[in-house]
BARO-243054 format. One line per field, with one value per residue: x, y, z of N, C-alpha, C, O in turn. Coordinates in steps of 0.2 Angstrom, whole numbers. Layout:
<sites>
n_px	c(X|...)
n_py	c(Y|...)
n_pz	c(Z|...)
ca_px	c(X|...)
ca_py	c(Y|...)
ca_pz	c(Z|...)
c_px	c(X|...)
c_py	c(Y|...)
c_pz	c(Z|...)
o_px	c(X|...)
o_py	c(Y|...)
o_pz	c(Z|...)
</sites>
This chain:
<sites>
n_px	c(-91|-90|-91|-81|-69|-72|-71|-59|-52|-57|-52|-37|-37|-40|-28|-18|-21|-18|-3|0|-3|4|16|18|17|28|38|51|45|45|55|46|52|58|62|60|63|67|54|52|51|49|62|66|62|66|65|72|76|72|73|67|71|73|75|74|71|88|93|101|100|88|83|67|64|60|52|45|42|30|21|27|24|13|19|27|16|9|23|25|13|15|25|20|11|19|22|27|33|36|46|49|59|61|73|78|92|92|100|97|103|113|119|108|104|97|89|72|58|48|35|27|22|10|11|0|4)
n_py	c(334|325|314|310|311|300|290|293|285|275|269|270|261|249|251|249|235|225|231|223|211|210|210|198|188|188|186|176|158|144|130|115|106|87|73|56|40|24|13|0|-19|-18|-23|-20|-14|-1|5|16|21|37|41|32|20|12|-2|-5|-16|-19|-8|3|5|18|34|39|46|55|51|59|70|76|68|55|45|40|38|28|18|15|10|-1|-9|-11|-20|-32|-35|-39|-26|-16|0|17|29|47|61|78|85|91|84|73|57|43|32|30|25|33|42|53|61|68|58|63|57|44|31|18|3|-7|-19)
n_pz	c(-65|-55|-60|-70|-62|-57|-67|-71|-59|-60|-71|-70|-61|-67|-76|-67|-63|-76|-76|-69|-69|-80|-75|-67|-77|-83|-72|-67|-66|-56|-58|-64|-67|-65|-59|-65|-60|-67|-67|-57|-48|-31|-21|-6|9|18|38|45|60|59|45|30|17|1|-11|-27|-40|-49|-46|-34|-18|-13|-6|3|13|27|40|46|39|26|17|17|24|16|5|6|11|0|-8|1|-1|-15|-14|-9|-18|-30|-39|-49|-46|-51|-43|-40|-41|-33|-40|-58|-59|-53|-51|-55|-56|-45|-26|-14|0|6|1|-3|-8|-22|-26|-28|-40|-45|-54|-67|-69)
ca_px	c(-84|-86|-91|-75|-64|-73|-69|-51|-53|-57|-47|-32|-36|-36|-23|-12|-21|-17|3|1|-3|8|22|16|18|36|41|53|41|49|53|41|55|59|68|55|67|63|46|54|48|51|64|69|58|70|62|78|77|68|73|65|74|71|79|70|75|90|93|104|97|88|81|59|63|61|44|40|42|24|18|31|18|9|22|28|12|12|28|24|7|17|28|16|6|24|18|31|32|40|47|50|63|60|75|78|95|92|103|94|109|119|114|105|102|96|84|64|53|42|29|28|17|11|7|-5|7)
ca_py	c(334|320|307|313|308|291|286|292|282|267|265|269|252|243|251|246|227|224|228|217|204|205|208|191|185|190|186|168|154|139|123|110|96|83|66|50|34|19|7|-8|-20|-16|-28|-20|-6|-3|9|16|30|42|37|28|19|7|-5|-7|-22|-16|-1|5|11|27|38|41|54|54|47|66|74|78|63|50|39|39|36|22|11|13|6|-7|-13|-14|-25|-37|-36|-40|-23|-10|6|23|34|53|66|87|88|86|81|68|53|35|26|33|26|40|42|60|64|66|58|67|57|34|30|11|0|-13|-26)
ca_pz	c(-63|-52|-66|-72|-57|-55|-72|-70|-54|-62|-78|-65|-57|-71|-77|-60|-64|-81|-76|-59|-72|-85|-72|-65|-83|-84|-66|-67|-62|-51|-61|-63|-68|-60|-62|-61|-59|-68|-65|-54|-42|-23|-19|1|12|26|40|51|65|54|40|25|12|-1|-17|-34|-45|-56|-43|-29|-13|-12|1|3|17|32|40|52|32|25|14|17|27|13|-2|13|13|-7|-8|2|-5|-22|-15|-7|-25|-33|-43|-53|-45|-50|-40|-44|-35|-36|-45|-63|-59|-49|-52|-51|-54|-38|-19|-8|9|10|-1|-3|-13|-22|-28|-29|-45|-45|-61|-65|-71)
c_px	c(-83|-86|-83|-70|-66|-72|-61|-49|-52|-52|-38|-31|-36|-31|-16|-14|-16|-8|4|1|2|15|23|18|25|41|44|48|45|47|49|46|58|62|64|61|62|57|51|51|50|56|65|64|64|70|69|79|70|67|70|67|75|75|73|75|81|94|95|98|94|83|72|59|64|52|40|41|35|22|22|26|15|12|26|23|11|17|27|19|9|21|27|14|13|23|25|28|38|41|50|52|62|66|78|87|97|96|100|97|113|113|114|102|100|90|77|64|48|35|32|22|16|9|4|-2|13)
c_py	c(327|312|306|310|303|286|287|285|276|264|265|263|248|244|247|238|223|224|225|213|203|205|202|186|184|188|176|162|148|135|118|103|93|74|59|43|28|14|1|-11|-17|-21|-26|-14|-8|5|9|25|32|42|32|25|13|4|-6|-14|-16|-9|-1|7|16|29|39|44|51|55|56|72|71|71|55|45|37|34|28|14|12|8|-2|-12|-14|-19|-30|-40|-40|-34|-18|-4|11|28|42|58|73|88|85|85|76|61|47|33|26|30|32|39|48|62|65|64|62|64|49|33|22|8|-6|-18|-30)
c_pz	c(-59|-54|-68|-66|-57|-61|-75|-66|-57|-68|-74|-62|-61|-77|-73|-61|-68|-79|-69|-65|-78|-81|-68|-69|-83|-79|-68|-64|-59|-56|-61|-66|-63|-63|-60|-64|-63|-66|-63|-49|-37|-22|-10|1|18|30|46|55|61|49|35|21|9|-7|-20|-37|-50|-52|-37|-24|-12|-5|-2|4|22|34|45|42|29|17|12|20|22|5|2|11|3|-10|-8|1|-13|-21|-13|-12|-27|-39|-46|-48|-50|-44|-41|-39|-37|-40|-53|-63|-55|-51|-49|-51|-48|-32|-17|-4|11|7|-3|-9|-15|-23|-29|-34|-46|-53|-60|-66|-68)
o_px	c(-77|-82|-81|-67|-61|-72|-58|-45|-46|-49|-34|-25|-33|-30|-12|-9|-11|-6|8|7|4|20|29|21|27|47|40|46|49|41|49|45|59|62|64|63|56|57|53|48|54|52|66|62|65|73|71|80|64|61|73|63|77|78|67|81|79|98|92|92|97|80|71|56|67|47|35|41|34|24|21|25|15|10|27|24|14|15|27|20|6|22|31|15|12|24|29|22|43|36|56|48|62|65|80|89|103|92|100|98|118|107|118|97|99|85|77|68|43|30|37|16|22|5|4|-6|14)
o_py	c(325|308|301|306|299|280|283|281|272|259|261|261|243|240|243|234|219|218|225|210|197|201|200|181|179|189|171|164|147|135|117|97|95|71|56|43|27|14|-3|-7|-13|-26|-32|-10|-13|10|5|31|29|42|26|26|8|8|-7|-15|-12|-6|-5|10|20|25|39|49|46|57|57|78|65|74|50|41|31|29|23|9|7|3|-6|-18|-17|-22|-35|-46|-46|-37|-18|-3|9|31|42|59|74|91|79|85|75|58|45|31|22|31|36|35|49|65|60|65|65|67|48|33|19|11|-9|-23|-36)
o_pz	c(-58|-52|-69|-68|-57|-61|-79|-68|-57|-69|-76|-61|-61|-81|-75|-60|-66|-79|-65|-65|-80|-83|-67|-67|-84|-80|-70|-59|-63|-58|-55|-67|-57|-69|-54|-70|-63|-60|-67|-45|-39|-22|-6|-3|20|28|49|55|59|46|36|16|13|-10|-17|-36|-54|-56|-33|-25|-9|-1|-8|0|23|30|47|42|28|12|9|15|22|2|-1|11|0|-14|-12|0|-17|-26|-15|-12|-27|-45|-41|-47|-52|-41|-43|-34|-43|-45|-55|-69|-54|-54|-43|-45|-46|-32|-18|-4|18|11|-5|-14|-11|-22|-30|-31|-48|-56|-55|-65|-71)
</sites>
């Protein structure tokens, strides 16, 4: 009898797994698009207050972030070692409707990709 309960037991639990996982499967997942702006050189960094914000060749204005926002320091000295080099970078914003061609003043960067050319 008590084998008998321990194998109810158990198939129970992986009954309750199996739909944890497929309701995991079926639950919406957060977008992974996002909007990577053309490869140009750095022509401007300009570090203001808090704010970050720089010109590409070819390109208005845009926002990095702000320098107490969690990897701007990093996407910062990037930047600026690509403009030292004279190097192409990308820059890429969380969302996919991001607008390269418009100035922006407000918004994070998500990621600064440099090229070898």
């Amino acid at each position: 009898m008590l084998k008998d309960s321990q194998d109810a037991g158990t198939a129970s639990a992986v009954l309750k797994r199996g739909l944890a996982v497929v309701a995991l499967i079926c639950l919406p997942l957060p977008s992974l698009a996002r909007t990577d702006c053309p490869p140009a050189r750095v022509v401007h960094v300009q570090a203001e207050a808090d704010w970050v914000l720089y010109s590409q060749e070819g390109a208005p204005w845009r926002s990095l972030g702000r320098v107490s926002d969690p990897g701007v320091k990093e996407r910062l000295a990037t930047l600026l070692a690509a403009q030292m080099a004279n190097k192409r970078v990308m820059v890429g914003y969380a969302s996919d409707t991001y607008d390269c061609s418009k100035t922006d003043y407000g918004s994070l960067a998500l990621l600064v990709r440099t090229y070898a050319d």
